[in-house]
C-alpha positions in Angstrom: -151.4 -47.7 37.3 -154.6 -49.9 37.9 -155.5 -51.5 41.0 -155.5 -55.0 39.0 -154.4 -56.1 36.2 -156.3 -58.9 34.0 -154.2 -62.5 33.5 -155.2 -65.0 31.2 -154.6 -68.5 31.7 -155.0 -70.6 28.5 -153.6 -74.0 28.9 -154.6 -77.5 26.8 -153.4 -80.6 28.2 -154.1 -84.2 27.5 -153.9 -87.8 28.2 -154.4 -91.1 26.5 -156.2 -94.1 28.5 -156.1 -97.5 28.0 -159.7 -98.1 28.1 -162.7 -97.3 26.0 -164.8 -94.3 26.8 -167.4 -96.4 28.0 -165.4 -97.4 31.0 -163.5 -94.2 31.8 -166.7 -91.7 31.8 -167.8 -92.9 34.4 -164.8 -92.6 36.7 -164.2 -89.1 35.2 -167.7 -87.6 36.2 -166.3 -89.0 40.1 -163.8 -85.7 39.5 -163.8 -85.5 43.5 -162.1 -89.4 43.0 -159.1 -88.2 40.9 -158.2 -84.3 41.1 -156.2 -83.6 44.4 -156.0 -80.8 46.5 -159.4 -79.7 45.9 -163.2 -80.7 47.7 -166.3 -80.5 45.8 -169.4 -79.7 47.4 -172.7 -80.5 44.9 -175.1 -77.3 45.2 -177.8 -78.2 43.0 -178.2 -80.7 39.8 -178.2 -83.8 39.1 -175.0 -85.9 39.4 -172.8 -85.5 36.2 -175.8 -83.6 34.0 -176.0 -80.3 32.6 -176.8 -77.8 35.1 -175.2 -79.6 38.0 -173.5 -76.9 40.5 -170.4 -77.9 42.7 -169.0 -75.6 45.5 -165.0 -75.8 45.3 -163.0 -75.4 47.6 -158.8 -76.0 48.3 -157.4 -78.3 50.7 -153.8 -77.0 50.3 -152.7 -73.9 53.1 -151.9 -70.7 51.7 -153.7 -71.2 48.0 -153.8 -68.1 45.9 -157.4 -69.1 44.8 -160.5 -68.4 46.8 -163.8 -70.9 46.6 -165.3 -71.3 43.3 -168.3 -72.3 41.5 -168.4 -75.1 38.8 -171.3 -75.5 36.5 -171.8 -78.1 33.9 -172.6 -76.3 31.0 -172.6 -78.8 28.2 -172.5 -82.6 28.9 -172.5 -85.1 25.9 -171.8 -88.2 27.3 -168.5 -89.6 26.2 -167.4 -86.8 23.9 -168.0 -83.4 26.1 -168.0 -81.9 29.2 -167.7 -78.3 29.9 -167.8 -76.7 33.3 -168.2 -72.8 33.5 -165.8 -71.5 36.9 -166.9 -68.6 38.5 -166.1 -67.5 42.3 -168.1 -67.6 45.0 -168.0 -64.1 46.1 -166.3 -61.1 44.7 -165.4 -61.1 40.6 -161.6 -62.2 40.6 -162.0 -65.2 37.9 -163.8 -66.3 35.2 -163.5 -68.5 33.1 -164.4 -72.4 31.5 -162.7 -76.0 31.6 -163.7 -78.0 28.6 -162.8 -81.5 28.6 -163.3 -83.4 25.2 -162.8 -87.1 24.5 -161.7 -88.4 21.7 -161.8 -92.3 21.2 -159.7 -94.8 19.5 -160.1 -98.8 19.8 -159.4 -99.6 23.3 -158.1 -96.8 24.5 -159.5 -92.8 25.1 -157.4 -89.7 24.8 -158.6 -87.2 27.4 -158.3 -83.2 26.3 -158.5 -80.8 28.9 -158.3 -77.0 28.2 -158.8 -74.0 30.4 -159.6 -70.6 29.5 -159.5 -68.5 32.8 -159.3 -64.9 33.2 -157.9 -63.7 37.0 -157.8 -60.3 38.1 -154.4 -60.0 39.4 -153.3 -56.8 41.6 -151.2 -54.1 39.8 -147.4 -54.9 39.3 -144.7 -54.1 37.1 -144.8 -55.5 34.0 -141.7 -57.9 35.2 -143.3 -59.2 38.3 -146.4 -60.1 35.5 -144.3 -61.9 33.7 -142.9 -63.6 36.6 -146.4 -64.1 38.2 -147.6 -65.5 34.7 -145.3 -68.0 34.5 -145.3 -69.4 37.9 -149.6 -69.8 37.8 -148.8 -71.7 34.1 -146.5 -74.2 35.7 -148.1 -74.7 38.4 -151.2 -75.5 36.8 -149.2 -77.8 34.3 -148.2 -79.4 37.0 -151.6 -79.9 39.1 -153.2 -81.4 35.6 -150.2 -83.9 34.7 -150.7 -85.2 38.0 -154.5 -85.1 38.0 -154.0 -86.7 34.8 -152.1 -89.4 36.1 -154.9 -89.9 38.7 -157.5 -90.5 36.3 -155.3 -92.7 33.7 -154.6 -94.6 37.3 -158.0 -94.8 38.3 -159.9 -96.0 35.0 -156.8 -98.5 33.9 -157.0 -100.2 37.1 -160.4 -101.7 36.0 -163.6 -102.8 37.6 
């Protein structure tokens, strides 16, 4: 058996705002404002442009994740914005976070997918399976309330 085993995490999630892009880009570029559990540290760029590093690092006790590198890799303002994840040491994830906006009158939907690959350690196919599904919940979870953050944040105006 290997000593790891390699666990993708696909997962597409959304959320409709009741605002125009023009007033909810803005306040999603402030990610530090709206996604708990989590501190961003800016490394290098410029604020919200292609290029722009972040350190990232959990708040919560006992997370199974390690700190992690965010690039912005593609930014077109108020349609795009792709960060590329890496870790900060060692080579246990990979992956990209592409959030796409897509605008109707008065309102924005918000489409968030992740394509992550973790390097897991070796277990039985069941304990996989099991592991699987508990990181896709839990990351369902962590974006329907970051979600709910943002949709807060940009509806309650000004």
């Amino acid at each position: 058996m290997d000593e790891t085993r390699t666990f993708d995490l696909i997962i597409r999630a959304q959320v409709t705002i009741a605002r125009p892009v023009q007033e909810v880009w803005p306040r999603f570029l402030k990610i530090e404002d709206w996604m708990e559990n989590l501190r961003f540290q800016r490394v290098s760029g410029a604020a919200g442009q292609e290029g722009e590093v972040r350190l990232v690092t959990s708040t919560q006790e006992g997370t199974a994740y390690p700190a992690y590198f965010i690039t912005a890799v593609r930014v077109v303002p108020f349609e795009q914005y792709v960060l590329k994840v890496r870790p900060q040491t060692g080579g246990a994830y990979f992956g990209f976070a592409d959030f796409s906006f897509e605008s109707a009158p008065g309102a924005v939907r918000v489409i968030y997918d992740i394509y992550n690959e973790l390097n897991v350690p070796a277990m039985s196919d069941q304990a996989f399976r099991e592991f699987a599904a508990q990181q896709h919940d839990a990351a369902r979870l962590d974006i329907a309330r970051n979600n709910r953050n943002l949709k807060a944040l940009a509806e309650q105006g000004a």
